[in-house]
C-alpha positions as CSV (number, residue, x, y, z in Angstrom):
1,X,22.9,-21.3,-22.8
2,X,21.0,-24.2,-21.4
3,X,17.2,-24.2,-21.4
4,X,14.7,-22.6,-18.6
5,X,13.1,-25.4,-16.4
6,X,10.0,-25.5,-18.1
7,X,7.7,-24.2,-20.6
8,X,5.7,-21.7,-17.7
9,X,9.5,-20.3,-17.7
10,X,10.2,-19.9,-20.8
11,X,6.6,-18.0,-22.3
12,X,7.4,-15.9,-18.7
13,X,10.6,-14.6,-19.7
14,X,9.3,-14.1,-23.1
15,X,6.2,-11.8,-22.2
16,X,8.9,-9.7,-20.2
17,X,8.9,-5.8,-21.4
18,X,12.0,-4.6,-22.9
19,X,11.0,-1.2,-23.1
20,X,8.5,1.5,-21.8
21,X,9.2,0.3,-18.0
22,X,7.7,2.9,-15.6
23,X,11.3,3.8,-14.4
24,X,12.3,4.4,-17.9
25,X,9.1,6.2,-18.5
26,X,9.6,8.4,-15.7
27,X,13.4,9.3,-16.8
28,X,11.7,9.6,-20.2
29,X,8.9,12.2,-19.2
30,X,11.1,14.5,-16.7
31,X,14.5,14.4,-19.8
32,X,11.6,15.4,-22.7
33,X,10.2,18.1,-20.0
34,X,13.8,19.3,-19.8
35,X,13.7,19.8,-23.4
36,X,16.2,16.7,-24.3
37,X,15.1,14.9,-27.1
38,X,16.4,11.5,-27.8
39,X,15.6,8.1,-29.7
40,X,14.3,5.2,-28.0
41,X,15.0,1.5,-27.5
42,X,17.5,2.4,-30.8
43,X,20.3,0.3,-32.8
44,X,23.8,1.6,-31.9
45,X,26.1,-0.1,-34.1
46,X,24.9,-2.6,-36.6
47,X,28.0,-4.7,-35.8
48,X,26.7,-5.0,-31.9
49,X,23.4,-6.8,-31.6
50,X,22.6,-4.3,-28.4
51,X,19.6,-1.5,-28.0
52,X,19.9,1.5,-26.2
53,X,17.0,2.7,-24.0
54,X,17.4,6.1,-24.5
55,X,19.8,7.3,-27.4
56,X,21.2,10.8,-27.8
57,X,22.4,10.1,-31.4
58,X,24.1,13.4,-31.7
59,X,26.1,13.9,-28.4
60,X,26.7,10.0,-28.7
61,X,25.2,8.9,-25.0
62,X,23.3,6.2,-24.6
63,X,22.1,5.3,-21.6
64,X,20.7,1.4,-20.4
65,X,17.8,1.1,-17.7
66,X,19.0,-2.2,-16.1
67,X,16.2,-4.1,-13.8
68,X,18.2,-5.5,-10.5
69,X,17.1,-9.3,-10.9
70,X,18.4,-9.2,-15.0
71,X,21.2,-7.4,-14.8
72,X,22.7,-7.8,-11.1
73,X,22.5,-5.3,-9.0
74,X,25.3,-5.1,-6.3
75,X,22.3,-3.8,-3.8
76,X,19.2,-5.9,-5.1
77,X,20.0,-8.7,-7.0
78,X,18.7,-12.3,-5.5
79,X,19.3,-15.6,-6.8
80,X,16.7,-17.6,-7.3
81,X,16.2,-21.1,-5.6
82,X,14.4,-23.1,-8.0
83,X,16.4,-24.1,-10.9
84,X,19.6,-22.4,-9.3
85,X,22.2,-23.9,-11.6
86,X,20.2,-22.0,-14.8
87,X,19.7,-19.2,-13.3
88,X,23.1,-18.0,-12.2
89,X,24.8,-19.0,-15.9
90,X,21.2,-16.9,-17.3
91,X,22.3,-14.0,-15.2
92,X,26.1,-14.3,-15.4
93,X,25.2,-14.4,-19.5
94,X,23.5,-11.2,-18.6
95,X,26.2,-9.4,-16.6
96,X,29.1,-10.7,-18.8
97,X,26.9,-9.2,-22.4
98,X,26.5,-6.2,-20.4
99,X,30.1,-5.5,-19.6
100,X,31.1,-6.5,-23.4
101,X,28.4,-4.2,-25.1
102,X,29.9,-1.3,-22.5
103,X,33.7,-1.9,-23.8
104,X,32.5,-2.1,-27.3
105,X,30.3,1.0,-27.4
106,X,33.1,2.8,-25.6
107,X,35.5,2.4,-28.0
108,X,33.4,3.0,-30.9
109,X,33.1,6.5,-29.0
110,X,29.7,6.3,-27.0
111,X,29.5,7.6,-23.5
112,X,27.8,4.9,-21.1
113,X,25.2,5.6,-18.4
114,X,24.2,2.8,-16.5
115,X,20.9,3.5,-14.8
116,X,19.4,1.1,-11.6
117,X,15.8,0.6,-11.7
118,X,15.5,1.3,-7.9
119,X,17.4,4.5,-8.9
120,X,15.2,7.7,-8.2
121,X,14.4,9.3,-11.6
122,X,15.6,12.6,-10.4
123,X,19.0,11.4,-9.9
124,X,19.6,9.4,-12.7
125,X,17.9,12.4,-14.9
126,X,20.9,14.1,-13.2
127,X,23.3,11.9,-14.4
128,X,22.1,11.6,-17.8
129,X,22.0,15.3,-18.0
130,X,25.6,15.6,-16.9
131,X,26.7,12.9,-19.7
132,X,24.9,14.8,-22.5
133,X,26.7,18.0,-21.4
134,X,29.8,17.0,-21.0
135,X,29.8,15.1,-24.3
136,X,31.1,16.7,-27.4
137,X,29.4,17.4,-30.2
């Protein structure tokens, strides 16, 4: 992977949240209210090197909240103009680690949810509820 433009860049993208971002708070608060409880930001599979955001360890659904810049949102996603070259390989990288941790966790028997940060909460709360019931215990 080559290197960001500069070292502003690179201590940016390091102070970047993983976890606890106010959309997955929100889909956090309103599943716990629900009465779903569920691990956080948790290991899958020691063999993958991928963390789910919110992990329901029994039912085996794990569900990702992607931002739209990182993860490349058909609706949102933009491509930045400085440093363009970097960029799209840092967010193809992104895209293409994605769609590999998806395949892998899906044959080791996990149940995907994808969830969009511009997604209501509501909706994807819907979703994820549908995935937990539906799964098999």
């Amino acid at each position: 992977m080559p290197e960001p433009l500069d070292e502003v860049v690179r201590r940016r993208m390091k102070r970047q949240g993983r976890r606890d971002t106010s959309v997955e708070m929100a889909i956090r608060r309103e599943l716990h209210a629900l009465g779903h409880r569920y691990r956080v930001d948790f290991r899958l599979e020691p063999s993958l090197r991928c963390r789910g955001d919110i992990v329901f360890t029994r039912r085996r659904v794990v569900v990702f909240v992607d931002g739209c810049f990182w993860h490349g949102c058909p609706v949102h996603a933009t491509a930045p103009k400085n440093n363009a070259e970097w960029w799209r390989a840092k967010l193809d990288a992104n895209m293409e680690r994605d769609e590999r941790n998806r395949t892998a966790l899906t044959q080791l028997g996990w149940d995907v949810v994808r969830v969009w940060e511009h997604e209501e909460p509501a909706d994807a709360v819907h979703r994820i509820r549908v995935a937990v019931e539906q799964s098999a215990v």
